[in-house]
C-alpha positions, 0 to 999 in steps of 0.5 A: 773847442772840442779836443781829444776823445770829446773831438772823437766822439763829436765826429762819430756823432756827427757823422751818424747824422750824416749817414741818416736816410733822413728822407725815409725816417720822415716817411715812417713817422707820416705813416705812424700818424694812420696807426695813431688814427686807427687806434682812435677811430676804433676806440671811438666807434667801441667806446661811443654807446657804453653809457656812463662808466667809472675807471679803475686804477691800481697796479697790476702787480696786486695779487689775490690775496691783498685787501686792496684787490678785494676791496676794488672788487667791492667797490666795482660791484657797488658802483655796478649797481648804481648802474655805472660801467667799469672800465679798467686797463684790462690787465691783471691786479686791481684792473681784474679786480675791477673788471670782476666786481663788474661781472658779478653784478652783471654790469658792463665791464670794460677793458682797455688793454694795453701792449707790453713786454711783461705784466700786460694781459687781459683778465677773464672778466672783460666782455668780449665786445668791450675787449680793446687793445692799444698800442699808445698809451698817449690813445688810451688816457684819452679813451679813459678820459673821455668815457669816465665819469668818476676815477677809483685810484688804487695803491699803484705805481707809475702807471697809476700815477700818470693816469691820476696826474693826467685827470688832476690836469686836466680838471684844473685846466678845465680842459675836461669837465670835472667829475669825482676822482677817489684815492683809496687807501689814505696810509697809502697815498699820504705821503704824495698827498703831504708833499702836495700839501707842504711843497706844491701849495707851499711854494705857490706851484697848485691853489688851495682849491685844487686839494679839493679835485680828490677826495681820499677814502679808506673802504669801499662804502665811502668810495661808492658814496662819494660817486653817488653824492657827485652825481645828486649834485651835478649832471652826467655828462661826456667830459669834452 
């Protein structure tokens, strides 16, 4: 039985619900679903004739001078130059790092910029026509899952950790056809890699053979050489 302040805040609470313009609330959340399908639609008709690509991750917070926004400039050009697109979250750090290697080597570079409060602009190294905004970040994970044929995953924070999870799901469901995803930096990613090793595989949560979904390098020649062996062994393919 609800007493006292708890009794208090339970009428408030109750009576917020009550007080609801439930009806106009559904009426925004049906519309929402044209903002949703537009996205799409436009991501879609941009995204559909850019021919084999490769993403890069990494955070946005990695200034010039660190080794890792260098050596994502690297990789982007080695891979450009196997004659992949790059595409990025078009935004600053490793995605600008990724977007220029691309443009030095005079290949496609793809930016799919995302709105937010802070840290989120587009990089100068994107191709005008390749410039594409979102809203949803739900939209844009499908875009970079759609149009990727392989995943470079820079030291980064929750943003990158989401768009790596979300392939590593995706591959194991088998909802999306496998293609290479590489963790660079192995100091950098062993202690997520230890606990998937010591706690997941352990307590029976993912299979041995779901280790072998990454493949963990430290420079940019192993990164590019692992695209490279992926795609002598199997077919370039749209991924679903």
């Amino acid at each position: 039985m609800v007493a006292g302040p708890e009794k208090e805040i339970d009428q408030r609470v109750q009576m917020s619900f009550k007080e609801k313009t439930w009806d106009q609330t559904v009426t925004k959340d049906s519309w929402m679903v044209f903002k949703v399908m537009s996205e799409f639609v436009d991501g879609y008709e941009k995204l559909a004739k850019i021919g084999p690509c490769v993403s890069i991750f990494g955070s946005a917070r990695l200034k010039k001078e660190d080794p890792y926004y260098e050596m994502a400039v690297d990789i982007s050009q080695r891979i450009t130059e196997m004659g992949f697109g790059i595409i990025t979250g078009g935004g600053p750090g490793v995605m600008e790092a990724g977007n220029k290697g691309a443009h030095m080597a005079g290949g496609k570079s793809i930016g799919l910029n995302i709105a937010l409060p802070f840290e989120q602009h587009f990089n100068p190294f994107i191709d005008k026509h390749y410039n594409i905004d979102f809203n949803y970040f739900f939209v844009r994970k499908v875009m970079f899952m759609k149009y990727s044929q392989g995943f470079i995953v820079m030291p980064g924070g929750f943003g990158t950790l989401d768009e790596l999870s979300e392939a590593l799901t995706l591959i194991q469901t088998q909802k999306i056809a496998r293609f290479p995803i590489v963790l660079v930096g192995s100091k950098f990613w062993s202690g997520l890699l230890d606990w998937f090793k010591n706690t997941l595989l352990e307590n029976g949560l993912i299979s041995e053979k779901d280790l072998s979904l990454y493949r963990v390098v430290d420079t940019a020649e192993e990164a590019a050489a692992h695209i490279q062996a992926f795609y002598e062994k199997y077919t370039i393919d749209v991924n679903f």
